[in-house]
C-alpha positions in Angstrom: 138.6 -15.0 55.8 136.2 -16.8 53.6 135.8 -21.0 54.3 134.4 -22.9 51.4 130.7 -24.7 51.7 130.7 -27.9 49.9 127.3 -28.8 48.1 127.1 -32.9 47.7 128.2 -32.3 44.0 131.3 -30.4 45.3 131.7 -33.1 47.8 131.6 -36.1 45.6 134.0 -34.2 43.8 136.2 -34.2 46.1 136.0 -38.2 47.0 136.2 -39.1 43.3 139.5 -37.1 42.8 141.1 -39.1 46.3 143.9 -41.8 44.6 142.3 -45.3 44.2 138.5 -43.9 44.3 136.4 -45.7 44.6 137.9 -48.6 46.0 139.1 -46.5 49.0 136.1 -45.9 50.0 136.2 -48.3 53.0 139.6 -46.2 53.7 137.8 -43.3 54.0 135.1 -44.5 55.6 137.7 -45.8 58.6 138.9 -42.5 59.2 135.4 -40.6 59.3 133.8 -43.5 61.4 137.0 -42.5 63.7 137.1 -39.0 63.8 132.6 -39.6 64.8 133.8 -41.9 67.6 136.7 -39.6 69.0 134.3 -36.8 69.1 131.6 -38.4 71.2 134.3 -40.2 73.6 135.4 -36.6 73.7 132.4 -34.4 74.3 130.2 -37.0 75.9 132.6 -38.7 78.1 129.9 -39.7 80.5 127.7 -41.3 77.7 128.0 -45.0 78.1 124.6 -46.1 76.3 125.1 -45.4 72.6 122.8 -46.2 69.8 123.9 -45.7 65.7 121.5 -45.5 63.7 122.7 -46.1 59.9 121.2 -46.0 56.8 122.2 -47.8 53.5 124.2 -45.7 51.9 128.2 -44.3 52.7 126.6 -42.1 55.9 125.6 -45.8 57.5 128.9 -47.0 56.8 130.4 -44.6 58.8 128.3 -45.0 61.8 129.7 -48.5 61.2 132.7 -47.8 61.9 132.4 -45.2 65.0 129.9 -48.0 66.1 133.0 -50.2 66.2 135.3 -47.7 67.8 132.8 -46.3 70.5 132.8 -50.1 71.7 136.4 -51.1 71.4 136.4 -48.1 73.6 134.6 -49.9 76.3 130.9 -48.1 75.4 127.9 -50.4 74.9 126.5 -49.7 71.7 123.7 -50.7 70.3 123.2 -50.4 66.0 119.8 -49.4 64.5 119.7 -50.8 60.7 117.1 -48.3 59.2 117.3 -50.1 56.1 115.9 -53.3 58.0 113.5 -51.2 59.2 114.5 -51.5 62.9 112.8 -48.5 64.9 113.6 -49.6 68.8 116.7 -47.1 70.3 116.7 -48.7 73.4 116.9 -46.3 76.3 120.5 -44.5 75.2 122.7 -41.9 76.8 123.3 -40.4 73.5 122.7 -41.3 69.6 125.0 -41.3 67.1 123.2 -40.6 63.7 123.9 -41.8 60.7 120.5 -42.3 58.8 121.2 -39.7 55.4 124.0 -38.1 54.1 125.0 -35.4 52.1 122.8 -36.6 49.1 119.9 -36.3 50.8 116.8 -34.3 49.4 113.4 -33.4 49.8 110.9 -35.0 53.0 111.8 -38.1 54.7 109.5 -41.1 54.3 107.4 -42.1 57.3 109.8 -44.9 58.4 112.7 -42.8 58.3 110.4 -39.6 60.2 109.4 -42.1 62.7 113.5 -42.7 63.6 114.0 -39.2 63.4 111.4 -38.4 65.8 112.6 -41.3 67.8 116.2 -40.1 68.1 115.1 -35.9 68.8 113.7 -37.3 72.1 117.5 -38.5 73.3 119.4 -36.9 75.6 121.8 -35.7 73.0 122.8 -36.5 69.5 125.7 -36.3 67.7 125.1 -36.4 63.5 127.5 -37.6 60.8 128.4 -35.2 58.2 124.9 -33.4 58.4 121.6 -34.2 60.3 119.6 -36.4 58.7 116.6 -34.1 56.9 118.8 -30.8 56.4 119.7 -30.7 52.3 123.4 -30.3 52.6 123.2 -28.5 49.4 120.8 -25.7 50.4 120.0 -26.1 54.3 116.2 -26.8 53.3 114.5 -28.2 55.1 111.3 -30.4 53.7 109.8 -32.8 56.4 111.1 -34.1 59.7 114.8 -33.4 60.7 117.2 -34.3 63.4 118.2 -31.5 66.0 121.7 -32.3 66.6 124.4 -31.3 69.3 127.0 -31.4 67.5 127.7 -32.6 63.9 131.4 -34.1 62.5 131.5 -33.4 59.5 134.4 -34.5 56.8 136.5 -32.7 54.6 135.1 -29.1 54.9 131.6 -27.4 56.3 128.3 -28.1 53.9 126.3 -25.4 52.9 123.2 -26.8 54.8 125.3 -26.1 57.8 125.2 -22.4 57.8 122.1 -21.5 55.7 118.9 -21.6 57.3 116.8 -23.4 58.8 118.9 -26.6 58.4 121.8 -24.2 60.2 119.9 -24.1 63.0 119.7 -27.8 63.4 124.0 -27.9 64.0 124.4 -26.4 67.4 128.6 -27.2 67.3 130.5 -27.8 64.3 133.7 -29.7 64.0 135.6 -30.6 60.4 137.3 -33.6 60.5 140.0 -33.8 58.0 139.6 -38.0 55.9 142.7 -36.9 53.5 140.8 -35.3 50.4 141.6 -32.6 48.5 140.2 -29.4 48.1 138.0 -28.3 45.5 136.7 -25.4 44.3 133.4 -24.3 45.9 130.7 -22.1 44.7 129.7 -21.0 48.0 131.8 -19.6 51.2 131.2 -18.7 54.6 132.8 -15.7 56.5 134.4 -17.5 59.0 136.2 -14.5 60.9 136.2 -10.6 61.1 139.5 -10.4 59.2 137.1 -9.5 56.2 137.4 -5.9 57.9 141.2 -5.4 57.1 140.0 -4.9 53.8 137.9 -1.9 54.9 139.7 1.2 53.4 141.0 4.0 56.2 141.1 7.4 56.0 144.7 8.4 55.3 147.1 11.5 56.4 145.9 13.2 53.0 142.1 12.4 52.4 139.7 15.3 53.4 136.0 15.0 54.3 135.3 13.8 50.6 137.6 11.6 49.8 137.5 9.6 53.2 133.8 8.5 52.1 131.0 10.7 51.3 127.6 9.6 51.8 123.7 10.9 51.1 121.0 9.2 53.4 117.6 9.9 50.9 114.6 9.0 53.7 113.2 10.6 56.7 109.4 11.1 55.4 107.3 12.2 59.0 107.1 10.0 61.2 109.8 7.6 60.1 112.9 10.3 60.8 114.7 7.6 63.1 115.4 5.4 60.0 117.3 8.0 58.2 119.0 9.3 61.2 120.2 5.9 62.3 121.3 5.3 59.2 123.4 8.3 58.6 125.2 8.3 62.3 126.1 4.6 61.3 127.7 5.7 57.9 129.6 8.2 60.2 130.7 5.7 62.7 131.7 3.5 60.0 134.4 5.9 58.8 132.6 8.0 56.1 133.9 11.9 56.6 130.7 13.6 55.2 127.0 12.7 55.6 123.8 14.5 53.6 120.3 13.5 54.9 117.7 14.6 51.7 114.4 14.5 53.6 110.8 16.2 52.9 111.5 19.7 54.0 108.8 19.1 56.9 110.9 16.9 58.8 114.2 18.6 58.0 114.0 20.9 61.7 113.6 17.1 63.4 116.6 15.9 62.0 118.9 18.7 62.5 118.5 17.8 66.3 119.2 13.8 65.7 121.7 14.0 63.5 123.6 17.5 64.3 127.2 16.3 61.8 124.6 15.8 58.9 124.1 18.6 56.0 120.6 18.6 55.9 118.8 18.9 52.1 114.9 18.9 50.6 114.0 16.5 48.4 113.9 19.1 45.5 117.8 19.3 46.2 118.3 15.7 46.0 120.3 15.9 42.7 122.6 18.3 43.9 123.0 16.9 46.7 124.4 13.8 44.6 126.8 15.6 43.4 128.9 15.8 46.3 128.5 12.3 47.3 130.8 9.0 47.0 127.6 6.8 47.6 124.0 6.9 48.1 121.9 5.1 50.6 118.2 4.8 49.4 115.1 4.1 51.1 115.4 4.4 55.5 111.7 6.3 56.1 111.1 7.2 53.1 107.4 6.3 52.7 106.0 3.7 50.0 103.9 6.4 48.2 103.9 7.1 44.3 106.3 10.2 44.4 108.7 8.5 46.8 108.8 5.1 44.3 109.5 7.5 41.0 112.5 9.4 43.2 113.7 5.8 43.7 113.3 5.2 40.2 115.2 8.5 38.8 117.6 7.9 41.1 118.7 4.8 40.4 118.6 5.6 36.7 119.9 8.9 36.2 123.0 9.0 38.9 125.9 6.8 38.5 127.0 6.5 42.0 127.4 3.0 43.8 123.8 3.3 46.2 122.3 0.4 48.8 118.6 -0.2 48.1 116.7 -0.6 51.6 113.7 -0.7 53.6 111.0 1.3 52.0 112.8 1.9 48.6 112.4 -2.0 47.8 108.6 -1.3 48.1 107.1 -2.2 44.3 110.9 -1.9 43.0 111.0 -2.9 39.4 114.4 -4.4 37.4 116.4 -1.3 36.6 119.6 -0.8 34.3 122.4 1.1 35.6 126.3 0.3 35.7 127.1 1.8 38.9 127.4 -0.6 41.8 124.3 -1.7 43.4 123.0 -3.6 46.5 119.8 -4.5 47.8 119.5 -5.1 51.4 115.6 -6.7 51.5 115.0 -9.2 55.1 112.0 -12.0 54.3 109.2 -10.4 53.7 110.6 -7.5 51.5 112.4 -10.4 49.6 109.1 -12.1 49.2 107.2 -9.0 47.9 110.0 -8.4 44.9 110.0 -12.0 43.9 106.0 -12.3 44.4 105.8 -15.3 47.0 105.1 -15.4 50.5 107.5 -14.9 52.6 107.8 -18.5 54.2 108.7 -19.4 51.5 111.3 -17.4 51.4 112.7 -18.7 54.6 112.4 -22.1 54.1 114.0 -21.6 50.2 117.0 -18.7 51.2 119.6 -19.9 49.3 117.3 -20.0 45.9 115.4 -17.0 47.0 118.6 -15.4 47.0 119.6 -16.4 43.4 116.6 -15.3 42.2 116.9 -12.1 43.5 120.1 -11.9 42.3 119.3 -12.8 38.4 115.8 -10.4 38.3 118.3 -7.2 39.4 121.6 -8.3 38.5 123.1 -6.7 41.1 124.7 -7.5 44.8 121.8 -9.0 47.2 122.1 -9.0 51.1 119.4 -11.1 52.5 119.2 -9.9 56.0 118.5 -13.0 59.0 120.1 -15.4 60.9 123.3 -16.1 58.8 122.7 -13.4 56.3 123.7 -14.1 52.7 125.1 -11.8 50.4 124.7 -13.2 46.6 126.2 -11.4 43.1 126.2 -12.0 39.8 128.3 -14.5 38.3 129.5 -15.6 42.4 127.9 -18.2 44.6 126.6 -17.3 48.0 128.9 -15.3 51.2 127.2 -17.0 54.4 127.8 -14.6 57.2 127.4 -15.0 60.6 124.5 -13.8 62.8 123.7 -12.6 65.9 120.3 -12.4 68.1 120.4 -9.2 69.7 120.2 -7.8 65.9 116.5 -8.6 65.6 115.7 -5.6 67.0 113.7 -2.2 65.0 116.0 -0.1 63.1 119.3 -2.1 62.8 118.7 -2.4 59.0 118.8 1.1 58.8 122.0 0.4 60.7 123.4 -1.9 57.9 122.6 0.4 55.3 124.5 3.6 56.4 127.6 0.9 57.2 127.3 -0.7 53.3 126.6 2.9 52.1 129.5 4.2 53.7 131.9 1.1 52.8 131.0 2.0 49.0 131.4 5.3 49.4 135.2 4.5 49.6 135.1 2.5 46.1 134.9 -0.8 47.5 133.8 -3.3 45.4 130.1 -4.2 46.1 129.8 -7.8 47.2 132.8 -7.1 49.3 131.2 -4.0 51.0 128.2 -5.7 51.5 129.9 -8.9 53.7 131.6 -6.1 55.3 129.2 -4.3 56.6 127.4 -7.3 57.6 130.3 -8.5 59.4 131.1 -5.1 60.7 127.2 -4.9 61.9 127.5 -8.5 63.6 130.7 -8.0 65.6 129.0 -4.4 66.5 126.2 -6.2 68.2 127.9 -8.6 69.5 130.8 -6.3 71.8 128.1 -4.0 73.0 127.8 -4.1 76.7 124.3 -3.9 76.1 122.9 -7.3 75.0 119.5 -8.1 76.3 117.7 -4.7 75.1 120.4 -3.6 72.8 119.0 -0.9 70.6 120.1 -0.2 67.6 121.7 3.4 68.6 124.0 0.6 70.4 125.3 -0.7 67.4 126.0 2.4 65.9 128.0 3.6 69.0 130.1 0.2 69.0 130.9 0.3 65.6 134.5 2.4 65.7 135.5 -0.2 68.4 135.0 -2.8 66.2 136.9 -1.0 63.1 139.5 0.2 65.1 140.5 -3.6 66.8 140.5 -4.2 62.7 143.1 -2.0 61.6 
């Protein structure tokens, strides 16, 4: 279900822990400089023209070796020594590159951004561990970085594999197993959809309550979709009641979206609360002062497990309350609560997550391509994304799955990967894919939930 992330700390960990370290190094350099080689001779049978291009440290050594291999294997291969400060390629079929490793930080210097450069304009590129520019740590991303095919990496996956933007410089992923240990990893990825058999059914005895009960508080004018998608998906996601508390104007247009909804002014939101399991705050609500003091009271005076979305993040301060909580902000919403731009935001996720997670001390979900759920006192859940997702109204989507997910006690950080996962797979089994809405998801929700159970 969950496949650790190594940071370099965790990785060198892992190596100093291996019998005889460090003088097997050069043992465990042989069998990472192999696994490189059988993977291009694998993939890229027809590449006959390689270049390596090593570095000084451990990473180099490795091309080394697969620089060995790839010509015992008949290949001609030609070795760039970056730390001689050789910059010709030749004119290769494929590069193998081994210029940084997993201790690399911060921006290339301009010799090293010049061989980057040099090796993005090859016809395909296989990297060693991680590219060369992607923090391993982090997946930041500070200067110049290598746009690799595929990347062999040792031991387990590397954080700056799956967070973003470095994630989006691995196109294919393989783990080549050198003979280390495992070690204990702060951060995980969700590797699979089996995260979903921990998803609680509705059994023989629950009743509408008890199988999950739910109230959407949104739907201002104008915005009445938000709240409506986001209650149909906390029905399709297995919760057996759903309350919409809306201004009373826009009450008669959501009795004919959502027709399985009880329907409730804002002046009944309290009572409305008190029938529900969960509440899911914010889809259309409207950023004004009275909407950001119902947030406020709501999150304060109730004591029942509620996701945070959309417009109730608008100007949302640190608040105290014991009940679960998540936050469900994408980029921009992120960057507002933390007050910086929200570029940075995508260039920093995994730290922009941690910050978000120690000013609200509660579960985070930042929404994008390989959404992150963070929690206090845990490292980061890297989830898998999908494209057809970036679409209006699917985090109104996310929000009615998560609220209905806590609705049946789950525990929060769990609910929260859940739902995202749950979401993902949703997407990606619609037979709609270019123009998927996000009604679409909602509707292929049960499949997906159903093929879990």
């Amino acid at each position: 279900m969950f496949e650790p992330l190594y940071t370099a700390g965790e990785m060198r960990a892992a190596e100093e822990r291996y019998p005889g370290y460090p003088d097997t190094v050069p043992e465990l350099m042989e069998r990472a400089g192999l696994a490189v080689a059988d993977h291009v001779l694998a993939a890229f049978a027809d590449a006959q023209r390689i270049t390596v291009v090593c570095g000084g440290g451990h990473n180099g050594g490795d091309g080394r070796v697969a620089a060995r291999y790839l010509e015992q294997a008949g290949r001609e291969v030609k070795v760039v020594d970056a730390k001689a400060g050789e910059i010709d390629l030749g004119r290769p079929d494929l590069v193998v590159d081994a210029l940084f490793g997993t201790g690399f930080s911060g921006e290339p210097r301009e010799d090293a951004t010049r061989l980057i450069d040099a090796m993005n304009t090859a016809p395909a590129v296989v990297a060693v561990d991680v590219p060369s520019g992607v923090d391993a740590s982090t997946g930041e991303v500070a200067g110049a970085a290598v746009s690799a095919n595929d990347v062999v990496t040792f031991h387990g996956e590397k954080v700056g594999l799956r967070v973003t933007p470095g994630a989006g410089l691995a196109a294919g992923i393989e783990v080549a197993d050198i003979g280390l240990d495992p070690v204990e990893t702060r951060n995980a990825f969700v590797a699979d959809d089996l995260i979903l058999n921990r998803v609680p059914v509705r059994g023989d005895h629950d009743n509408k309550y008890t199988a999950g009960s739910v109230l959407v508080v949104g739907g201002s004018r104008g915005m009445t979709g938000a709240a409506a998608l986001c209650a149909r998906a906390a029905f399709r996601a297995d919760a057996g009641y759903v309350a919409i508390a809306a201004p009373a104007e826009s009450i008669p247009i959501l009795e004919l979206l959502v027709l399985e909804a009880v329907k409730r002014p804002f002046d009944d939101v309290f009572e409305a609360a008190g029938r529900a399991g969960a509440l899911a705050i914010g889809p259309g609500l409207g950023r004004g002062d009275e909407q950001k003091a119902l947030v406020s009271r709501l999150l304060e005076e109730t004591d029942l497990p509620a996701v945070v979305d959309a417009d109730a993040l608008f100007g949302l301060e640190p608040f105290r309350r014991s009940a679960p909580t998540v936050l469900t902000p994408h980029s921009g919403e992120l960057g507002r609560l933390l007050g910086v731009e929200s570029s940075w935001v995508d260039e920093h996720r995994l730290e922009a997550l941690e910050r978000a997670v120690e000013r609200f001390d509660c579960v985070v979900v930042l929404k994008g391509s390989g959404t992150l759920v963070g929690a206090p006192g845990d490292g980061a859940l890297v989830c898998r994304g999908w494209r057809t997702l970036a679409t209006a109204g699917t985090g109104d989507v996310l929000s009615g799955i998560v609220g209905s997910f806590l609705s049946k006690r789950m525990d929060a950080r769990l609910a929260a990967a859940a739902a995202v996962t749950a979401h993902t797979e949703a997407a990606r089994c619609s037979e709609q894919q270019e123009g998927l809405v996000a009604s679409d998801v909602v509707e292929a929700l049960p499949r997906v939930l159903h093929a879990a159970v």
